[in-house]
C-alpha positions in Angstrom: 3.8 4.7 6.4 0.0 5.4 7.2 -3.5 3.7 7.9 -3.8 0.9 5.3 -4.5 1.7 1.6 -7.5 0.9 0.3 -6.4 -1.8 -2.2 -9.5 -1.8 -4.4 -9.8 1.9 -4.7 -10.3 2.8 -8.8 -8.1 5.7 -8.2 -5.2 3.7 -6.7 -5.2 0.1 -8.3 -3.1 1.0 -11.2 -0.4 2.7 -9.0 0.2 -0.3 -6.1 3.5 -2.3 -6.1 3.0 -5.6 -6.5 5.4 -8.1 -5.6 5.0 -10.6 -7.9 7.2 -13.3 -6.1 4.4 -13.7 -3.0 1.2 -13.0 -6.4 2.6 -16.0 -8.0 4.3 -17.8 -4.6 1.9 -20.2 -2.5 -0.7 -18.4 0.3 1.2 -18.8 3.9 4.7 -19.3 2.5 7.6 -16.3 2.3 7.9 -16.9 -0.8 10.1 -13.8 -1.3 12.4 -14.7 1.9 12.2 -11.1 3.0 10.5 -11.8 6.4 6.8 -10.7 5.2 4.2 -13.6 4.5 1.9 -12.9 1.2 3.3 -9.0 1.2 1.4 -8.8 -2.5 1.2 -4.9 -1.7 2.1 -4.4 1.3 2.0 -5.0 4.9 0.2 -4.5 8.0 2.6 -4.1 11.0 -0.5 -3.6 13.3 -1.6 -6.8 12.9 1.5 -8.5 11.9 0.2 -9.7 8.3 -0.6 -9.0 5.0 -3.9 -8.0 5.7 -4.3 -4.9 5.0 -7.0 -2.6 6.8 -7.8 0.5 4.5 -8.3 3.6 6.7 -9.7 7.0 5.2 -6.2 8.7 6.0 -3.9 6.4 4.4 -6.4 6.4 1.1 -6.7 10.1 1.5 -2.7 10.6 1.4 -2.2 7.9 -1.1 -4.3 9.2 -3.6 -3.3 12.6 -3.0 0.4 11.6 -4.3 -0.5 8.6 -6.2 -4.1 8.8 -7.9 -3.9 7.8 -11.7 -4.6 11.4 -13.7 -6.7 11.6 -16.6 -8.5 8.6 -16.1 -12.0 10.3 -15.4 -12.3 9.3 -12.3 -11.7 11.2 -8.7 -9.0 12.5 -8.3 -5.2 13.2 -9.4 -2.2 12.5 -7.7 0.8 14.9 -7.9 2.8 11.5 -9.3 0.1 9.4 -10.6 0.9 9.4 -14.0 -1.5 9.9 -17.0 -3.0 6.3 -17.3 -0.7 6.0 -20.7 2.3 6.6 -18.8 2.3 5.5 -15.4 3.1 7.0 -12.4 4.5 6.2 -9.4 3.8 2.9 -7.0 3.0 3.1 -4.0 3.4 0.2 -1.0 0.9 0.1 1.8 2.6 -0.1 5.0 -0.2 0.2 7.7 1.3 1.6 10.9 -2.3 2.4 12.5 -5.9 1.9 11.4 -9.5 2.5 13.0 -10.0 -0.5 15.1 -7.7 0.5 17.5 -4.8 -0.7 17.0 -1.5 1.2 18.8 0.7 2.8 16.4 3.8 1.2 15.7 7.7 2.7 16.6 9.8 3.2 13.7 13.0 3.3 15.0 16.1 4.8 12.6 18.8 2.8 11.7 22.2 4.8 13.6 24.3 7.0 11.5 
């Protein structure tokens, strides 16, 4: 949970989760059921929707864990993987981004 990902980022592409049910599902609908409309990678709980915002220090952090290695390109990621053998996925979960937007409250679930 972090400013928005930045979805086209060459780094990052290969390593998003993609929840194929809302991909293939039609635009507006939960197709899923889980309470998140389009969530193709993510979701924005700043502004309530799919729409994800990138911000520099949710990019930043993502590729830092998640940036495909040995691709010849920026970066690597601690868990990105090699290209032939991928890495981990990550899930954009906006909490904050530049325009102002108040952070959201995560509350815990009780013991």
């Amino acid at each position: 949970m972090d400013g928005g990902i930045e979805l086209t980022h060459p780094d990052l592409a290969a390593s998003l989760w993609t929840n194929y049910v809302e991909l293939n599902g039609v635009v507006g609908v939960d197709d899923d059921s889980n309470g998140y409309v389009d969530d193709v990678h993510g979701y924005s709980f700043v502004n309530g929707s799919a729409n994800i915002v990138p911000h520099y220090h949710g990019t930043h952090v993502a590729g830092t864990v998640a940036a495909v290695n040995n691709n010849g390109i920026g970066v690597s990621g601690v868990a990105g993987g090699s290209g032939a053998k991928p890495g981990v996925k990550i899930m954009s979960c906006a909490v904050f981004e530049d325009s102002g937007g108040l952070p959201v409250i995560c509350w815990a679930l009780p013991r």
